[in-house]
C-alpha positions, 0 to 999 in steps of 0.5 A: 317174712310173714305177716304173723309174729307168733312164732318169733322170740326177739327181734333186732332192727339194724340200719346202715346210715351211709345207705339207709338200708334196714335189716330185721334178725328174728330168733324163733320161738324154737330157741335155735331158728334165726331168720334175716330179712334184708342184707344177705337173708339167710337162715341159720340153726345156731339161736342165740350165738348165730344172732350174736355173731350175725350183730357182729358181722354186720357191725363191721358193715356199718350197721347199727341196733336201730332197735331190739325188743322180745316180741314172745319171749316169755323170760322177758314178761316174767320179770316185772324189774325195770332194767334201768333201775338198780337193784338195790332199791331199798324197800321203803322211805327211812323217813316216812316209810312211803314208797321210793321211785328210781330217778335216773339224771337226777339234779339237786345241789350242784349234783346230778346223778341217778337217785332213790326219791321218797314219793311221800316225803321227797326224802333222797339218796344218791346212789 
């Protein structure tokens, strides 16, 4: 590996409990380069399908996602939507017209659950 990131895309950290080995995949900039470090280190030219199948095989060794996060992936700043919260967030409070966060595990009323909240008003919706 090298000590600069600019030519990677998305990386994916895995880690085996039973020996605490660690295993970095890193998709290239390029859209097709994969690089592992760790386990068997290899290079493929097959992208985003050769990570899938590289998750998979390891899987099946014992490994597990520790962590993934794209480190220049420009998809993945283009979109400003927080991938936990749904997409039918509505676009202003009923009541006030304030704005409403998402609330994931939400409680109220021997409920819990994900709910809109009204930042103003504190009006709610469960979703």
């Amino acid at each position: 590996m090298t000590d600069t990131t600019d030519h990677i895309q998305h990386t994916w950290n895995l880690h085996h409990p039973g020996h605490g080995d660690r295993v970095t995949i890193d998709l290239w900039t390029d859209g097709y380069s994969v690089r592992v470090d760790g386990g068997n280190s290899e290079s493929t030219e097959g992208g985003r399908q050769d990570v899938e199948k590289l998750l998979e095989r390891y899987a099946l060794r014992g490994y597990w996602v520790e962590s993934d996060y794209p480190v220049n992936d420009p998809a993945a700043h283009d979109d400003d939507t927080d991938p936990d919260e749904p997409a039918d967030k509505p676009d202003a409070c009923p009541e006030c017209g304030a704005p409403v966060e998402h609330a994931s595990n939400h409680v109220a009323d021997h409920r819990q659950g994900d709910a809109w909240l009204c930042t103003g008003c504190r009006w709610g919706e469960w979703i």
